[in-house]
N, C-alpha and C positions, 0 to 999 in steps of 0.2 A: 826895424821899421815894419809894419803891419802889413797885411796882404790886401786889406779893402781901404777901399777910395769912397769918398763924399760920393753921396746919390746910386753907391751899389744896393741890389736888395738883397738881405739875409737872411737866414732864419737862424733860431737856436739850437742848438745840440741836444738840451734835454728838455727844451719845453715845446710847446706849437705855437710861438711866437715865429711873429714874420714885420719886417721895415724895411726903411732907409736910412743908408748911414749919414747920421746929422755929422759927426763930427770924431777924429781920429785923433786922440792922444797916446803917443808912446804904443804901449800893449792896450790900452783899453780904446773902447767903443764906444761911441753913444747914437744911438740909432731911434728914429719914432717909427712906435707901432703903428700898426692899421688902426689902430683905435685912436691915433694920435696924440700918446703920450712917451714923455722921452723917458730911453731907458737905456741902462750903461751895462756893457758884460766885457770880461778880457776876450781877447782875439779867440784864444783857442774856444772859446764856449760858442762861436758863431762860424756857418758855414755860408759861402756864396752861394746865391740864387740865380741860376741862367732863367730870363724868360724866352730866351729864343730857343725857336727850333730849328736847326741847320740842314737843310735838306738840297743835297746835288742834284744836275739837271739828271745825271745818269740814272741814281731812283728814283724820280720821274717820270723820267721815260720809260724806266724800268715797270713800273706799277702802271702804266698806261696803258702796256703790249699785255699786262696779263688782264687786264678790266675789259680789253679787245676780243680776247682770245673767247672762242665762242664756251660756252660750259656746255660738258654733258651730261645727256642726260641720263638718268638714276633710273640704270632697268631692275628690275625686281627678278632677284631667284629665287626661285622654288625648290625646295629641298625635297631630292629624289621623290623622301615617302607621300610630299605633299601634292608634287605631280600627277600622280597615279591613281591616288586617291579621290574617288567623287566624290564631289559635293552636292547634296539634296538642297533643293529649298520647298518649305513649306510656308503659302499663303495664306494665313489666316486671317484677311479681311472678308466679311460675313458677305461683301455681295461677290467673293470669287467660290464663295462657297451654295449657296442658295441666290434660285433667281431671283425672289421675290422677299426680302429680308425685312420688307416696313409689315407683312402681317406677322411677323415674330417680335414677340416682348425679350427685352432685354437677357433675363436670365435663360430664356430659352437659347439665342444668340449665344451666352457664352458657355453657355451647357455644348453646345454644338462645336464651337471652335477649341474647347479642350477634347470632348470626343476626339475629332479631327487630330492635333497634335498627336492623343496619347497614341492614337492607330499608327499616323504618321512614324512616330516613335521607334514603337512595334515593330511597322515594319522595317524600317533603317537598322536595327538592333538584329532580327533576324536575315537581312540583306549582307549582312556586315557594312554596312556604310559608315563609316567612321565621323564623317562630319555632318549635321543637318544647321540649314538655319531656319526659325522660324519666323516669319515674319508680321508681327505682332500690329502695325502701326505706334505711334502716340499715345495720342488719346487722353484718357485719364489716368491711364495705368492699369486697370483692374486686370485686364488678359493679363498684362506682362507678370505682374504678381501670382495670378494666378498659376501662372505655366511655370516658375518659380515655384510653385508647392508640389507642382507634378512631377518636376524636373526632379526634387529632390528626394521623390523616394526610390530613384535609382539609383543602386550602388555603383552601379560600371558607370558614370555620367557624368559630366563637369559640363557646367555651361556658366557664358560671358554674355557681354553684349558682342554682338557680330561687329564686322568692319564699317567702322564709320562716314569712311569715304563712299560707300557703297551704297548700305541702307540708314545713312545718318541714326537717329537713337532708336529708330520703330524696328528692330531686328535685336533676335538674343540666338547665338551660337550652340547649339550644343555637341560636343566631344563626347564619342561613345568609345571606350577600352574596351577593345576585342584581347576576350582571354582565347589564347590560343592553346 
């Protein structure tokens, strides 16, 4: 006698076929697809389909006390050398740099704000300061790029964009390797 009953839902063993069983003779099956057309296989080529889920009141409750329980919260560590270490920031928006920045044309602007950096640089590199951010804003890009060509004719230097959360995308990092 066969293990499925009229109105079980099955599928098949080696296809992605899935029904209900129309009808149980001996070993064989015949069951309509979803697509609703009848189709015969022997027992062993067909597995029973649970669609329930059985769930106790005790995991229940169980999942209740932990969606209760307060979560905490995600403190941040700092790793010894990052504690210790200062971090510079340098702002390079043109009105923290000059009072009056509307009688400067553009290229003098950015002539000024790499000035500015490469110094700033300079001095962090001779400071030993190991971390600088620069803080470029937006914009169109051209500072960011710009500070991007300066950044990279130093050897000791790697720079990213800085932390996001912080200065969202108008900020670029740069790391200075102190040869000791």
């Amino acid at each position: 006698m066969s293990q499925f009953k009229i109105g079980d839902t099955v599928e098949t063993i080696d296809d992605v076929i899935k029904g209900v069983v129309e009808s149980v003779i001996d070993d064989t099956v015949t069951l309509i697809s979803e697509e609703g057309f009848p189709l015969t296989f022997t027992a062993s080529e067909l597995v029973l389909v649970s669609n329930e889920i059985r769930v106790s009141n005790y995991e229940v409750a169980k999942i209740k006390k932990e969606k209760e329980l307060p979560k905490r919260k995600k403190t941040t560590v700092l790793k010894p050398k990052e504690r210790t270490a200062p971090k510079m920031e340098v702002d390079l928006h043109i009105n923290q740099l000059v009072k009056n920045p509307k009688s400067m044309g553009k290229f003098d602007m950015l002539n000024l704000q790499l000035d500015t950096a490469k110094r700033q640089l300079d001095f962090a590199i001779n400071k030993r300061i190991q971390k600088v951010v620069f803080i470029h804003g937006v914009g169109e890009g051209v500072l960011k790029e710009e500070l991007g060509y300066l950044f990279r004719k130093y050897d000791n230097v790697k720079f990213y964009d800085a932390d996001y959360q912080k200065y969202g995308l108008g900020a670029t990092e740069v790391y200075i390797f102190q040869n000791y």
